[in-house]
C-alpha positions in Angstrom: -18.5 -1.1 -3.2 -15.3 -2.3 -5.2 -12.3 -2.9 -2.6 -12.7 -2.1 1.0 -15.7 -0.5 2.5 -13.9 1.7 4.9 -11.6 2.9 2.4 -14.9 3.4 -0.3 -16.1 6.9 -2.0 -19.3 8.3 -1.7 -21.0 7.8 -5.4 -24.3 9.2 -7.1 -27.4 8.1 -6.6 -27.0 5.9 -3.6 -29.5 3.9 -1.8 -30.8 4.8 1.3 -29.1 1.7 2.9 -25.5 2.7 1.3 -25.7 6.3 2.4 -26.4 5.3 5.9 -23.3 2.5 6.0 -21.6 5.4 4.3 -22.1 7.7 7.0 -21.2 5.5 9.9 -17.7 5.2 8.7 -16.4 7.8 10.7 -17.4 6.3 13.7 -16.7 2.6 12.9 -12.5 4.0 11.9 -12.4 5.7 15.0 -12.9 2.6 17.0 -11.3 0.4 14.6 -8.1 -1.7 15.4 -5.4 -3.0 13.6 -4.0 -7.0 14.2 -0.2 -6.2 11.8 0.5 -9.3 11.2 3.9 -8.8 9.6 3.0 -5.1 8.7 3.8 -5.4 4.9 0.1 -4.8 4.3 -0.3 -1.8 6.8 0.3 1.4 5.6 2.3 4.0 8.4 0.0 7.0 7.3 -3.7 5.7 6.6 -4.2 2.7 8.9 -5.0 3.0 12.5 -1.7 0.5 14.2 -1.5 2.7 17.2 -2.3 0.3 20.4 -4.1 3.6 22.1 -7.5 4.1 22.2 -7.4 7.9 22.2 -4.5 8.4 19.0 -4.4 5.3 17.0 -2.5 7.4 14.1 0.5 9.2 13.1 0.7 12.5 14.3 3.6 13.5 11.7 2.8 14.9 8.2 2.9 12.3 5.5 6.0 12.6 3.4 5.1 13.2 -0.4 7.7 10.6 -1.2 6.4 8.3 1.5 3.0 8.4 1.8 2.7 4.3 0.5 5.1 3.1 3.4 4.2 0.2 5.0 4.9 -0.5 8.6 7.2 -3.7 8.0 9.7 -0.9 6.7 10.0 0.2 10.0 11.1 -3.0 11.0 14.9 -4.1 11.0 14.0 -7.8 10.0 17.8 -9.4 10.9 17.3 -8.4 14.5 13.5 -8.1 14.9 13.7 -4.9 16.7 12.8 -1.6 15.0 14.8 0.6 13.0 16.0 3.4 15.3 17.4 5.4 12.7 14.9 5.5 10.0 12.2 6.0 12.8 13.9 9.0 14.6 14.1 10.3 10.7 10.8 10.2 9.9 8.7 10.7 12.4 8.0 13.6 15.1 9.1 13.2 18.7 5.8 12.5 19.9 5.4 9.3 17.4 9.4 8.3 17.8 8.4 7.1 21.2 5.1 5.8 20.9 6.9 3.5 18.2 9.9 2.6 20.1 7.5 1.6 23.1 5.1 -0.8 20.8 6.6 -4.4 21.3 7.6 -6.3 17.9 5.7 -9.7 16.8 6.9 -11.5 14.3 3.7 -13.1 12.5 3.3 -14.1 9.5 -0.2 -13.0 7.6 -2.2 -10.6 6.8 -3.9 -7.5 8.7 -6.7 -8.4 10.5 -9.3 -5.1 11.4 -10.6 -5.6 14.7 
């Protein structure tokens, strides 16, 4: 595959080998984690950056406009907390406080899948 393998398409005429790894993603993203790093490569809507193991992802819709925001956007960068207002905004109740409970690390780098 071109890219990232959990993010790849089925093609044609794949090899017995391929359509097996192929098959197994949905049970390699389900137990997949997230490192963020500094969240600019993490995207709120398609990457698992829950900390739970039984709902690693956002409940909420994605927003049309939205759907390529990344989590350092949720981040006020000035006073390293995150940005109540934006967050209460976006999101559903339900992901409002799993957000505002997730502690904020400031690392530089990129995402690491676990």
């Amino acid at each position: 595959p071109k890219g990232d393998i959990l993010g790849s398409l089925v093609g044609h005429n794949l090899s017995y080998t391929w359509h097996s790894i192929h098959t197994s993603q949905v049970m390699v993203k389900k137990g997949k984690r997230c490192r963020l790093g500094d969240g600019r490569n993490t995207n709120v809507w398609k990457n698992s950056w829950f900390r739970s193991t039984n709902i690693s992802y956002i409940a909420t819709p994605t927003i049309d406009s939205l759907e390529n925001l990344m989590m350092s956007c949720l981040v006020n960068p000035t006073k390293v907390s995150w940005n109540e207002t934006l967050i209460h905004d976006l999101f559903l109740l339900q992901d409002v406080t799993r957000i505002m409970q997730m502690p904020i690390y400031v690392l530089e780098g990129i995402n690491v899948i676990l």
